[in-house]
N, C-alpha and C positions, 0 to 999 in steps of 0.2 A: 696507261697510255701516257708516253709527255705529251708536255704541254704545246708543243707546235705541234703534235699529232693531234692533238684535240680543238688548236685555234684551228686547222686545217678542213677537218671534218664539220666545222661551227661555221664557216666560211662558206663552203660547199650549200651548205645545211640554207646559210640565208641565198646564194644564187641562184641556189635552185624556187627555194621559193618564191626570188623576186620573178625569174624565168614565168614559172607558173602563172604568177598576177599580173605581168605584162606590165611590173613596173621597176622602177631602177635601183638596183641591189641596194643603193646606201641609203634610200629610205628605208627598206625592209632591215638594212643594217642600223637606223635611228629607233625604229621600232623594239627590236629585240634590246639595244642600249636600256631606252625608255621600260621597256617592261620589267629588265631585270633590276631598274632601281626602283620599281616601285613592285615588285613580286619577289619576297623571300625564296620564292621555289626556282626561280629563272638563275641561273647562272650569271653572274658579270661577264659580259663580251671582253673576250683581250685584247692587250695594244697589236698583238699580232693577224688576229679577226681582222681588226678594224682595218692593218694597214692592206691585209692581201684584198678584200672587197673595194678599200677604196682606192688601190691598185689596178685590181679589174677594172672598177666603173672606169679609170682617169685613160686604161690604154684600151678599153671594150670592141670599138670600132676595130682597130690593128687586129688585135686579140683574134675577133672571129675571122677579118680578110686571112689570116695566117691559118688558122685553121681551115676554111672553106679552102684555100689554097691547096695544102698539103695531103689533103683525103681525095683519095680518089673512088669517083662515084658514090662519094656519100655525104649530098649537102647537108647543112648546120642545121635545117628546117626539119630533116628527115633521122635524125642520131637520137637512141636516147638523151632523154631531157636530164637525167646522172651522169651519161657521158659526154655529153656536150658540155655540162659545167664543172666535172672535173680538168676537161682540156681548157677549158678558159681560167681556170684558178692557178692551174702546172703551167703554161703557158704562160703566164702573168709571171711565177714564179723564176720561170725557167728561167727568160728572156730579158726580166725587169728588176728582179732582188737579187743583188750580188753577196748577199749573205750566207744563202743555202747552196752546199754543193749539188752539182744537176743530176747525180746518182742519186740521192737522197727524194730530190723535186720527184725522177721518176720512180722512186720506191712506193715513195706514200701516192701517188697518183694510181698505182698499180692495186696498192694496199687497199684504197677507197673505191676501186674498180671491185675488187673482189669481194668487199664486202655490201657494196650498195647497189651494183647491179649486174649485169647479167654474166653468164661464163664466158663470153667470147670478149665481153669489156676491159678484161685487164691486157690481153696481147694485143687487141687494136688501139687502146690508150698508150701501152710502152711504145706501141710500132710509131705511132704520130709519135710523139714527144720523144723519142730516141731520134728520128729525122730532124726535128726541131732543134732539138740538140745540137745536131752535127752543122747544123747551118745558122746556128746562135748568132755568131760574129758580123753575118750581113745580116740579119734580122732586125736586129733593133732600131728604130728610126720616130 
């Protein structure tokens, strides 16, 4: 897997579990830093990790308004907890790092759909984030 394949899934990996704890991604991202320097077994967090989480946390609020926005009949409260935070990681990406081409944002968004949660999660994560896409240019603010 490259290595933005795998900062991406590491990413996901701490939202979700900040989601879970009800508390905010870049502690759960200080934590995992923390552990892996002091746990031989813990992987080092990448500069890439770091920047998409504390990416999310910086634009979070926006982040979920655009998604709660763009899903029809299906609030933020109510989405798998894997799909609701790979739309806030792709989203992040999508809209905020002019690095990655937005093909790419939506491959691996589709790719971490398919492998993390259910079968109907990868055609409703491209459907959002292909919208999202196409309305990038007034989006950001």
């Amino acid at each position: 897997m490259a290595a933005r394949s795998k900062a991406r899934q590491r990413a996901l990996q701490i939202l979700f579990e900040a989601d879970q704890r009800g508390v905010p991604p870049v502690d759960v991202l200080a934590d995992w830093a923390r552990l892996a320097r002091t746990d031989d077994r813990q992987p080092p967090v990448s500069e890439y990790t770091r920047e998409l989480v504390e990416g999310y946390a910086a634009h979070a609020h926006r982040i979920d308004e655009l998604i709660s926005q763009y899903t029809v009949s299906w609030p933020l409260d109510r989405m798998p907890v894997v799909d609701r935070n790979i739309l806030r990681l792709s989203t992040f990406e999508l809209i905020w790092q002019d690095g990655t081409p937005d093909p790419v944002v939506l491959d691996e968004a589709v790719r971490l759909a398919k492998e993390f949660s259910t079968d109907d999660s990868p055609s409703f994560v491209n459907g959002l984030l292909g919208r999202l896409k196409d309305l990038k240019p007034t989006l950001r603010r």
